[in-house]
N, C-alpha and C positions, 0 to 999 in steps of 0.2 A: 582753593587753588585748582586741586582735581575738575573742577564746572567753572571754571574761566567766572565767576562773578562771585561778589560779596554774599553775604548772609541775608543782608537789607535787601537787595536787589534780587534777589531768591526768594524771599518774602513776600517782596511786590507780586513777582511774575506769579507766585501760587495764589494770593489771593486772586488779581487779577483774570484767574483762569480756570479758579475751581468751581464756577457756578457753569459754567458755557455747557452747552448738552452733550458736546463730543469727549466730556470730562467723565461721563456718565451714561456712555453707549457701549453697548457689546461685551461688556465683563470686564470696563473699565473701571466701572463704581467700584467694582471691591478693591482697587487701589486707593492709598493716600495721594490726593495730590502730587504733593511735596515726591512722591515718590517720580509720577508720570514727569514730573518738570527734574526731577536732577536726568532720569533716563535722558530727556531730550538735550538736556545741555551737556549729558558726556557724549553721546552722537554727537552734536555740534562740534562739539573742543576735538572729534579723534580726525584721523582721516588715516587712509587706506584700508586694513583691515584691521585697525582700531575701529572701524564704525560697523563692523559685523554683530550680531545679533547678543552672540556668545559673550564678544567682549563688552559691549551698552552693559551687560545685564550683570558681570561681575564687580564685586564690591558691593551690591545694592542688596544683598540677600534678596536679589528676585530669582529663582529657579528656574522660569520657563521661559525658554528661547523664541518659541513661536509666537509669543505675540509682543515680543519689545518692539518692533518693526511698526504691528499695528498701535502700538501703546504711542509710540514716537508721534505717528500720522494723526491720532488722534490729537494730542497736545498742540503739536505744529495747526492746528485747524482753531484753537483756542488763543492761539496766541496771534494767529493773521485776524482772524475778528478785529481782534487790537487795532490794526491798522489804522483807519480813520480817525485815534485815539491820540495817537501816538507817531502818526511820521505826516508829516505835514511841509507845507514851501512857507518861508517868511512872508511875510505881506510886504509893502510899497514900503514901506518906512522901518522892516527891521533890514529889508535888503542894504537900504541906503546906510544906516549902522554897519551889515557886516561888511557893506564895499568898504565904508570910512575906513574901520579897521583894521581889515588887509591891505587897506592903502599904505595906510601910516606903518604898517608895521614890514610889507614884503615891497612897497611899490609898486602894486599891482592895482593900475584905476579902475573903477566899477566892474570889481570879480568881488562875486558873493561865495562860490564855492570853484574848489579846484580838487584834481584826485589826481598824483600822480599815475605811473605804466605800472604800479603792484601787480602782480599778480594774486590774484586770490583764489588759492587748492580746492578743490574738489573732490568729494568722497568717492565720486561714482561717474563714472563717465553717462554723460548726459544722454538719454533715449533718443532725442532728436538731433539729428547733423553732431555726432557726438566726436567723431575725428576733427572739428572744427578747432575744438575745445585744447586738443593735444598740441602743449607747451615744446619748448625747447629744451626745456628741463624734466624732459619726459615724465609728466602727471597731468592731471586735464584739469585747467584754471579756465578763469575769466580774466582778463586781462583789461584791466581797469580804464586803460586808455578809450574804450568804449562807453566808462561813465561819466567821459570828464564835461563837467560842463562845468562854463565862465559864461554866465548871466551880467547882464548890467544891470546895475543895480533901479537905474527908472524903470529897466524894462518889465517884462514877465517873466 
């Protein structure tokens, strides 16, 4: 519950990522895995100064401050590798399944995906154009209604 994911799913993501070279650069080999992957997923799960160095690192019996930050960056570079593995667009015919299904189900004709105005928090104000970022709810999000897309489903 503390790392926002199950046990299995925490498994996955270490095996998936213990062989990658950033697993094993800079005086990351003397960590477990399992260790570098809970670090990143309690950064992930904090926001404001839950995602400071001090707090990633308590609970983990890890003592040093100074490189949870780098320990984080290394991991996150093992797990974007992933990428082409793992996030992908349907093709012509699962599109036209998932229009069917949102059809039948919200009345929505050939929409494959939708996302509604969420906002989604931010640790850190962004380096670039980072007042952009700044909410009404004063903290700096992304504001979803920038990813919405409604594809048809013959389309691309």
């Amino acid at each position: 519950r503390l790392f926002h994911c199950t046990r299995d799913y925490f498994q996955k993501l270490v095996d998936l990522t213990k062989d990658h070279p950033s697993m094993k650069s800079q005086g990351t080999w003397k960590l477990h895995p399992e260790l570098l992957v809970l670090m990143t997923l309690k950064f992930f799960g904090s926001e404001g100064n839950g995602a400071t160095a001090n707090r990633v690192k308590d609970g983990l019996g890890f003592s040093g401050k100074g490189s949870v930050m780098l320990y984080v960056e290394h991991t996150v570079d093992a797990l974007l590798s992933l990428e082409s593995d793992v996030v992908f667009w349907p093709d012509a015919e699962e599109r036209k399944e998932i229009a069917a299904r949102i059809e039948a189900a919200l009345h929505f004709p050939k929409c494959v995906a939708f996302i509604d105005r969420t906002h989604m928090g931010l640790a850190f104000k962004p380096e670039l154009d980072g007042e952009e970022y700044w909410t009404r709810k004063h903290q700096y999000a992304l504001n979803t209604w920038y990813f919405v897309m409604i594809a048809v489903a013959s389309g691309t």
